[in-house]
C-alpha positions, 0 to 999 in steps of 0.5 A: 186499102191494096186497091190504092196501091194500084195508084203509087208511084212506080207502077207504070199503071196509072198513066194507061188508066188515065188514058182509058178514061180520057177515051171514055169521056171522048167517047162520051163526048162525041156520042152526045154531038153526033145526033146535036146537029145537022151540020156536017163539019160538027158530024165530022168532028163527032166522029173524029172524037169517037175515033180518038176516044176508041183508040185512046180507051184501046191504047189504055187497055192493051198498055195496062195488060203488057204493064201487067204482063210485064211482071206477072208473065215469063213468056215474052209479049211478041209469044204470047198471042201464039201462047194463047193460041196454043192453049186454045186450040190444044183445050179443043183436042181429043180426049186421049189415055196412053197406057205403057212404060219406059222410053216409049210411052215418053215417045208417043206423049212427046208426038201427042201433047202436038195435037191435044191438052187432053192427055192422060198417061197411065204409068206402070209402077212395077220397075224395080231397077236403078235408081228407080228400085233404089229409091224404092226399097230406101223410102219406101216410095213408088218407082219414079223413073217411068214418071219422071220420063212422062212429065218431061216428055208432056213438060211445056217449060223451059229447056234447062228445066226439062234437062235438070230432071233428066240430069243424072249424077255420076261417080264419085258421089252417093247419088251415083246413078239417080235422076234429079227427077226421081230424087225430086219426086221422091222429096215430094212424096215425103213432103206431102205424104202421097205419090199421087200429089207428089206427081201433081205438084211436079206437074206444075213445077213443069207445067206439062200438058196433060197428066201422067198418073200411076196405074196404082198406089199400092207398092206391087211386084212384077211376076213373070212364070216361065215354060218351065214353071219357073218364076221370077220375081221382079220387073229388072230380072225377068229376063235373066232367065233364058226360058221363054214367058208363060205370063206375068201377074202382080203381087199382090194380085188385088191392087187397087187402080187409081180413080184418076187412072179409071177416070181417064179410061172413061171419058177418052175418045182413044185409048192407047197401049204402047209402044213399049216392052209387052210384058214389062211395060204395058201389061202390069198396067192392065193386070192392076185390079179392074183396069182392063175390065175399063178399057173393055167397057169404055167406048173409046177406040182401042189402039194397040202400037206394037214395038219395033223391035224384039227384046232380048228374052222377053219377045226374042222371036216374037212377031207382030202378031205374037204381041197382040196374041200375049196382049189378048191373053192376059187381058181379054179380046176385047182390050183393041181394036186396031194394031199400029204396025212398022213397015219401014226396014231398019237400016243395015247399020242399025241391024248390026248393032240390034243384032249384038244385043239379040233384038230384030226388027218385028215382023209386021204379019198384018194378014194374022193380025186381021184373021184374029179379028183386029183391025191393021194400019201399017205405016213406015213409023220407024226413025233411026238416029241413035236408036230405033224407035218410032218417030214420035210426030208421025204416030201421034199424027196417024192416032190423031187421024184414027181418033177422027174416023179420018184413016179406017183401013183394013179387013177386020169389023168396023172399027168404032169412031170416037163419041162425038165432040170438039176434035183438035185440028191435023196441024200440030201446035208447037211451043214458042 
């Protein structure tokens, strides 16, 4: 019997076994003297008994976990208790869906996955460039570039596991340009026959926290209609053209959304749209059949984070109230309900270099922003190290605050509060 292997030798089990039992019969023991006789030095040896009894049957058990924990666990002993803890507390947190794309939805989930397990990213799948569109047109896979950025950003597993998806191999090689990530998911794919378990699998492999899923199965290409009335077709050639975007749109336009993803937008207590690129990024996941119409109708609290800066073409000019204008139009007025926007200036340095690539800082126009109906929280959330983007603690925090009715400013109507329910702390969980 497997039950008799406990017993062999080598083990290292049988002996806090042992002393748990001795404990038992301890305790055994001193609970029949204590009420035997009156005597006090008979008491007060009962009650020395119980105490050993206690303490031998506490030192068997712990000493049998850490035996076990020894083998089965990776996390060192003196981390697990703060492990523990993490998960507890992170399980308690705010139901969150964060919509989007590219480098800045993986900014935001790295801010949130602080403060919440119940975390659910909605990846676009319309890229078709580098590696990503590679691998699409070789195997017929969806892009897994987005995906990949998302699972390392949630990954809750060692350092050199989250670099190893990240690695990108370089010259001199066919794998020139691609991602071990995106290779991996890719090898997924065709092993289990479907992205969605391919991306659940590596989820584990990564052990994240939360989920990323994509807006949609079905294999669609982003579309954008110029002012001109020309189109182009393809998410890594929208902004070739130096004429203004009409709108975007998705061929085909009836993809069906994943229920994973609908599933999500239901049950949240906030929902988030961004940062990242407005049309490429944020919108193609809400012109997915039925995906807006959620968002609409789920009870959550709608948060629109607009980006920091312009992008070359795709909102040269743009304020922060253009983005919201485009955001609306595609979708419906009723898409958001507060605007996140960037007040702290980007430093002259930084401008310089944004500035050869024809992007600026976004103009954070929060009195137009109100006259439309919405409501406005500018915050200095911007971080300048080796690129401007927002500082990924300081955002998460500010929705953490909004999800919990804690931070309400601005003219616009009231602004729901998330459905009631068990609300993560304000002190982020970091991993040990």
């Amino acid at each position: 019997m497997s039950v008799l292997k406990w017993f062999y030798p080598g083990m290292k089990i049988k002996r806090w076994l042992v002393l748990a039992l001795l404990g038992m019969l301890l305790l055994m023991l001193g609970s029949a003297l204590l009420p035997a006789e009156n005597r006090v030095w008979i008491r007060l040896a009962s009650l020395i008994i119980l105490g050993t009894g206690i303490g031998a049957i506490i030192t068997g058990v712990v000493g049998a976990v850490r035996s076990l924990l020894d083998v089965v666990s990776p996390v060192p002993q003196r981390d697990l208790v703060e492990l523990v803890f993490q998960r507890r507390h992170l399980e308690k947190g705010p139901r969150l869906v964060a919509i989007g794309g590219g480098t800045g939805l993986s900014t935001l989930l790295h801010g949130l996955k602080s403060y919440t397990n119940n975390l659910t990213a909605i990846v676009t799948v319309a890229d078709d460039g580098g590696s990503s569109g590679r691998l699409r047109e070789e195997f017929g896979v969806l892009p897994p570039g987005d995906i990949r950025n998302c699972l390392v950003a949630l990954a809750d597993t060692e350092p050199l596991m989250q670099q190893l998806f990240q690695y990108r191999f370089t010259q001199g090689s066919a794998l020139q340009g691609h991602s071990f990530g995106n290779l991996f998911l890719t090898a997924m794919t065709q092993i289990t026959g479907d992205f969605e378990t391919a991306v659940r699998a590596s989820s584990k492999v990564l052990a994240i926290r939360g989920r990323v899923v994509p807006a949609t199965c079905d294999r669609v290409r982003l579309a954008a209609e110029h002012e001109d009335g020309s189109v182009t077709i393809g998410e890594s050639r929208i902004t070739e053209s130096p004429v203004p975007i009409r709108r975007v749109y998705l061929e085909p336009a009836r993809c069906q959304p994943t229920s994973d993803a609908i599933d999500a937008i239901r049950e949240a207590d906030a929902i988030v749209l961004g940062p990242g690129s407005l049309y490429t990024s944020i919108i193609p996941n809400l012109l997915v059949e039925g995906m807006a119409d959620a968002v609409v109708q789920s009870r959550a609290l709608k948060i629109y984070v607009c980006n920091v800066m312009t992008q070359f073409r795709e909102t040269s000019g743009f304020k922060a109230s253009d983005h919201v204008r485009v955001l609306v139009a595609h979708t419906n007025p009723g898409i958001l309900h507060v605007c996140i926007v960037n007040t702290r200036p980007v430093p002259g340095e930084f401008l310089e270099k944004y500035r050869k690539e024809e992007a600026f800082p976004v103009e954070p126009d929060a009195d137009h922003i109100r006259s439309l109906g919405y409501q406005v929280m500018p915050e200095a959330l911007m971080s300048a190290q080796n690129y401007v983007r927002h500082d990924p603690d300081r955002l998460a925090k500010l929705i953490i605050q909004l999800t919990m009715g804690i931070r309400r400013q601005g003219h616009a109507a009231a602004v729901p509060t998330a459905p009631a329910g068990p609300q993560a702390s304000l002190r982020p969980v970091s991993s040990p």
